[in-house]
Each structure stands twice: as C-alpha cells, then as structure tokens.
N, C-alpha and C positions, 0 to 999 in steps of 0.2 A: 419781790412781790409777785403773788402771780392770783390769778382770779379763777375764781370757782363758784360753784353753787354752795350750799349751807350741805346737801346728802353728800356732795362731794368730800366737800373739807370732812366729813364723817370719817367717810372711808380709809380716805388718806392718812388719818390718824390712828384708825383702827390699825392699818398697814403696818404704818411707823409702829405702835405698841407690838403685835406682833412679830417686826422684824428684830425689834431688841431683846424681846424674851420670849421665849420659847415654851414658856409654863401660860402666856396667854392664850386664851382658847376662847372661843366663842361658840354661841349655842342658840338657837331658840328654833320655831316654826319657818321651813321654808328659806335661810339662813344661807343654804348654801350653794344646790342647783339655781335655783332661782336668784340669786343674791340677792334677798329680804324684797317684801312688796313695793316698798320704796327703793328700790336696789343699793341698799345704804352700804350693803356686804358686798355687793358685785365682782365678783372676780377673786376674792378671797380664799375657796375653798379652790380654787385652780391650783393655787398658789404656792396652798399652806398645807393645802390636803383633805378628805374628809373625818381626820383624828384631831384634827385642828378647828376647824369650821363645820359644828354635826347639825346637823337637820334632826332636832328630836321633833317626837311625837305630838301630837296635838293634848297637852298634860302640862298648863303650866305651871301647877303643886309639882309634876313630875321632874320640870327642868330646872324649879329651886333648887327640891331637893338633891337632885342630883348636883346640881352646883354647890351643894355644902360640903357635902361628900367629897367635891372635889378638892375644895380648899385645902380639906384636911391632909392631902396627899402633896400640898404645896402650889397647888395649880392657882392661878388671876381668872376666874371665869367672867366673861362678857356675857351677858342674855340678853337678848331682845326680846321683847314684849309685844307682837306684832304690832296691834292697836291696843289706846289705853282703856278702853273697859272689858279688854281680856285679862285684865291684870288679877282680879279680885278670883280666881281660883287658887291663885298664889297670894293672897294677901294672908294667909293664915301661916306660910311656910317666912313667908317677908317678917311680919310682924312680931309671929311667937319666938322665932329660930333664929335665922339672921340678924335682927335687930339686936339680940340678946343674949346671942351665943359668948361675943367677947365680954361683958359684963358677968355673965355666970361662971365663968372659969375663971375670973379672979386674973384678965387679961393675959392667958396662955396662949387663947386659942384666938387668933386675926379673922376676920375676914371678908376678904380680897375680892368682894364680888362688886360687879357694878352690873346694875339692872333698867339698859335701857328702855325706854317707855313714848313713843310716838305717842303726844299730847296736842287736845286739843280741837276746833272744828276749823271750817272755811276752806274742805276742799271735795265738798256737796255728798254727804257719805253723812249717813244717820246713828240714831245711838250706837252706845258701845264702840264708836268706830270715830265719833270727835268731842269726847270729854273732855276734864281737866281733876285729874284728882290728884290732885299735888299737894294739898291740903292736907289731905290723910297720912302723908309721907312724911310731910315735915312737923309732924305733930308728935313722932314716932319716936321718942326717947332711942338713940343709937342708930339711926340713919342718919346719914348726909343727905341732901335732896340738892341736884344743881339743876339752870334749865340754859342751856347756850341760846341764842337769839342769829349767832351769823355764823359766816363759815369760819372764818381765823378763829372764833371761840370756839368752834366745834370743834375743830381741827387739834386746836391743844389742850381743850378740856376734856374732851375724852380721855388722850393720853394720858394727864391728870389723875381724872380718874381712878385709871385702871393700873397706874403707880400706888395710887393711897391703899395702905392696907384697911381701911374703912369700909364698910359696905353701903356704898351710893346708888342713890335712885338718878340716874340722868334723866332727864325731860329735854327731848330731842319738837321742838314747831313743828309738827310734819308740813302747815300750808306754806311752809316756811323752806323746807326742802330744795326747792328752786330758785330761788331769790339767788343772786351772783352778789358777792363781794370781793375784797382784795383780801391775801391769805397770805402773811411775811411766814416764809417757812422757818427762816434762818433766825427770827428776832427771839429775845428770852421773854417767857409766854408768861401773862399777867396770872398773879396770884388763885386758885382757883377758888379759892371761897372768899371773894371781894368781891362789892360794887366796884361799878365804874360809870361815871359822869361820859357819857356818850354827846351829849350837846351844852352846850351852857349855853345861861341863860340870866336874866334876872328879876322878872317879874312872878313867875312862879314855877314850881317844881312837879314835874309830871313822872311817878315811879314806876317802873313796868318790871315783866322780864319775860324772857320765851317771845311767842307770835306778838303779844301786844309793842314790844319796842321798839318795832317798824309802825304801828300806828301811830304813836307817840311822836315819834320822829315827822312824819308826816303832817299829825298835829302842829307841829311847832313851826312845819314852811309854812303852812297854810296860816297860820295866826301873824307870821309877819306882816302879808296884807293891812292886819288890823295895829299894827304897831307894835304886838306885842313881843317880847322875849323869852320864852320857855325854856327854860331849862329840863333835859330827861336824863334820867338816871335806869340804867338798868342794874338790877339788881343780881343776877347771874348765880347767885347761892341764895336759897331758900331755906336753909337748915345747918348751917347757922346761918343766919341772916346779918348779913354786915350794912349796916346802920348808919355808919358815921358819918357817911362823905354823903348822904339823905338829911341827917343834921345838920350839918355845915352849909347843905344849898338850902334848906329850909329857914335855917336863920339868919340869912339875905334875902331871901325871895317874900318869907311871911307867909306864901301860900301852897298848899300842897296838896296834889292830888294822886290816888293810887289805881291802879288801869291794871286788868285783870280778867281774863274770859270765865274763869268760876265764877260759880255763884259768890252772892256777897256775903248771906251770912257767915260767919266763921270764917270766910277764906283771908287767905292772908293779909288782906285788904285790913282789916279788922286789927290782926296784933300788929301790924305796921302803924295803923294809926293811932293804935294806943301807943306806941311807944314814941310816936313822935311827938304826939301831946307830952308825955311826960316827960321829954328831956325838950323842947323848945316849946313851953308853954307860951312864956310871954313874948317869943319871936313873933306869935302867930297874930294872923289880922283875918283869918277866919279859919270855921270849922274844918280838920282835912277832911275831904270828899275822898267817896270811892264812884269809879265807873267798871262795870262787872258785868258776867253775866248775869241771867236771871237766878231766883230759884226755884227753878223747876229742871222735868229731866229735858235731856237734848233735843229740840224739835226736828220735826222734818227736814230735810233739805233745803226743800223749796224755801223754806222762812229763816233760815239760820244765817242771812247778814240782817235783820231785824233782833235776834236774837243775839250776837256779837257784836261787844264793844267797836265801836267805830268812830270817824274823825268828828264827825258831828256830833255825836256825845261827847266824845274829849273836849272838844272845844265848849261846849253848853259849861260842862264842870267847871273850865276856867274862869267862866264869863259869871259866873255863881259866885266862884271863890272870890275874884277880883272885885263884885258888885256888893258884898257882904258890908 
C-alpha cells in the first residue's frame, strides 16, 4: 500500500499503461511540456517522449479526429479534455464517429480511445471550466462513461480503460485531484464497470459517484451524531450502470437517495430512480430523492458551494426520506 493523491494515482496509471504498451499514446492541450494543468501527465513526455505525449493544438474536433485516425493504424489514444465545457467542439466527432464507428462496420473496426474529461466545480474557476456533462455521455448509444472518485480507482481504472477496446469517456473530480488515499499497487483491481458499497450501513442508501462520494461519505460520519447509519454506494460506471448491489442495499435500508452535482432534470439521478422504483417497489418506505445541482448554467465562483450539493443537503434528503 502506499498513499497518494487521486492526480497522482492518475499518472501512475497512465505510466503503468504506457510502460506495457507501446501503441498507448496520449494526446490533448498542453499534455506534455506542462504535464496537463492539473499536472495529471507530469513527467510523461520526459519519458516516453514527444511522439508519445503530443501537445496538440488548441482543436478539440482536431484531436478526436485525429485519434480516430489513429486507431485505425492500431494505436490505444488517451486524450485529455482540458476542462469539461471544452469538450462540446468534439461532441460532434465523439457522438457521430466514435460512438458509432464500431457499430457501422458490422464490429471490424474497434475503438480503443479513452477520452479523459476533468468534471465538475468546487475549485473556484467559472463556466466552462466546473461542469458536469456526463449525462450527455451516458445517454450515447456505444460509449462507456466511467467516473473514479479516489486515487486506487484512478490508478487502475485508467489502466482499465485504456485496455478496453471500447471507447470510454473517463470522468476524472478535478476538486478531487488532491485528496490523499491508500493505492494497493500490487492487489487485483476491482471490476471496472461495477458498483461498489464503499460504507455500509442500514438505515438508508446514499448513491453518488465522482466528487460527490466524498460528500456522501462525509454525510454518513456526520449523521452518526444523530444515530443514524448510512450506508453509500459509489457507483463508479455510468454507462452501463451496475445496479445490483444499489438494489440489494435498498431493499434493507427502504430508503434511498441519489447525490449528484448535475443538474436534476434528466441527469442520472432521474434513470437511477426509476429503475430502482421498478425493481424494489415494495422494499420502499418512501419516495427515492435526488440531491443535485441546480438547473441553471454554472454560477460564479463566489456562489458555487450554495450552488453544490453539500452535507447539509445530504443530510436534509435523509431526514425527508426517514420522516415520510
């Protein structure tokens, strides 16, 4: 075991996929002198080299595309998205091409791309710069969508990743970036498109994933105070979304709530709770809640922990669900 931050355990994973294969390559703005604004890449292009690690252009239609292209020649391209409302220049090359290149060729053609996406607000930086459009990804017929929450998931969900011949949207917390945990290098690395039950609990079920699972978590010390036991569940795959072990604590707990910095409408918050209505109807002892952001666009700095889910909301949800 050894401990890191969440950009650390990135890197080091990054490393590790790159030192196994040689067809991995990485790509986006700023990537490689710099090593990424969060220095997620740092020291990479030292390394590997700048045929390995390219600093393209400010074009992020130009660095799909070009990472299509690549595939086709056998290459695993990694892209980094600097910040997530840079991403919608490429949402047309994501959407119409990538999504649906493997589909249209009658599963000839793979591809191997994974398109990381720093998501999210809470490290005082305005639109464009702490969204959440993960929503629009997992909605996307032929994307995967994952989002890691700590460093040991980052560390081997990347790898993950950028093994799967699928093309994945990773969703990297950036305020999350810093946070230290423990990183087992050596252990065999959880499923990557599985939940996983991070705290048990038995009074009710709090679902997160990405920056919210540290709130959640948080939520649940602070509710001991009042007796209670929460159980949270990160979800860690968003497309497919694995469901079960969300079922299973819901139909002990009876109550469940889903925590989310997107907005509420349509965001995931919304098919999770339909589905958990439909499969543990009569587990329930009340309505599932969401706690989300708003809908509107990203506010200023200055107001954006008013505008983010926080503990005091999580807990309001519980105290809702439990008083129904």
């Amino acid at each position: 075991m050894t401990t890191m931050p969440l950009g650390k355990g990135l890197n080091a994973g990054l490393r590790a996929a790159m030192e196994a294969d040689d067809k991995v390559l990485i790509m986006g703005e700023d990537v490689g002198r710099l090593g990424g604004v969060f220095r997620t890449t740092d020291g990479l292009q030292k390394d590997f080299g700048d045929s390995r690690v390219i600093d393209a252009p400010l074009s992020e239609a130009g660095i799909l595309g070009t990472a299509i292209g690549m595939t086709f020649r056998g290459y695993r391209p990694v892209l980094e998205i600097q910040f997530d409302g840079f991403v919608y220049p490429a949402y047309d090359q994501i959407v119409s091409q990538v999504a649906k290149m493997h589909f249209r060729s009658k599963g000839a053609v793979t591809m191997p791309i994974v398109i990381r996406i720093p998501f999210g607000g809470g490290i005082g930086a305005v639109e464009h710069h702490s969204e959440s459009p993960e929503a629009q990804f997992a909605l996307t017929a032929g994307l995967k969508v994952v989002a890691c929450s700590n460093a040991n998931d980052a560390y081997w969900m990347i790898q993950q990743a950028i093994a799967s011949d699928d093309p994945i949207v990773f969703m990297e917390p950036k305020r999350r970036y810093w946070d230290q945990s423990e990183v087992d290098l050596d252990s065999e690395p959880f499923p990557l498109h599985a939940s996983k039950v991070v705290r048990e609990g038995s009074d009710a079920t709090l679902i997160a994933y990405g920056p919210m699972v540290k709130t959640c978590l948080q939520s649940a010390e602070a509710a001991v105070a009042d007796g209670l036991d929460l159980e949270v569940i990160d979800l860690r795959t968003l497309s497919p979304l694995d469901l079960d072990p969300v079922f299973d604590s819901v139909r002990r707990t009876g109550h469940a709530i889903v925590v989310h910095e997107a907005a509420q409408t349509l965001g995931l918050g919304a098919e999770i709770s339909a589905r958990i209505t439909e499969k543990c109807f009569y587990s329930l002892e009340a309505p599932v809640l969401r706690v989300t952001g708003y809908d509107l666009p990203y506010p200023p700095s200055r107001i954006e922990e008013e505008f983010l889910p926080g503990l005091d909301r999580v807990l309001d949800a519980v105290d809702r669900s439990l008083a129904f």
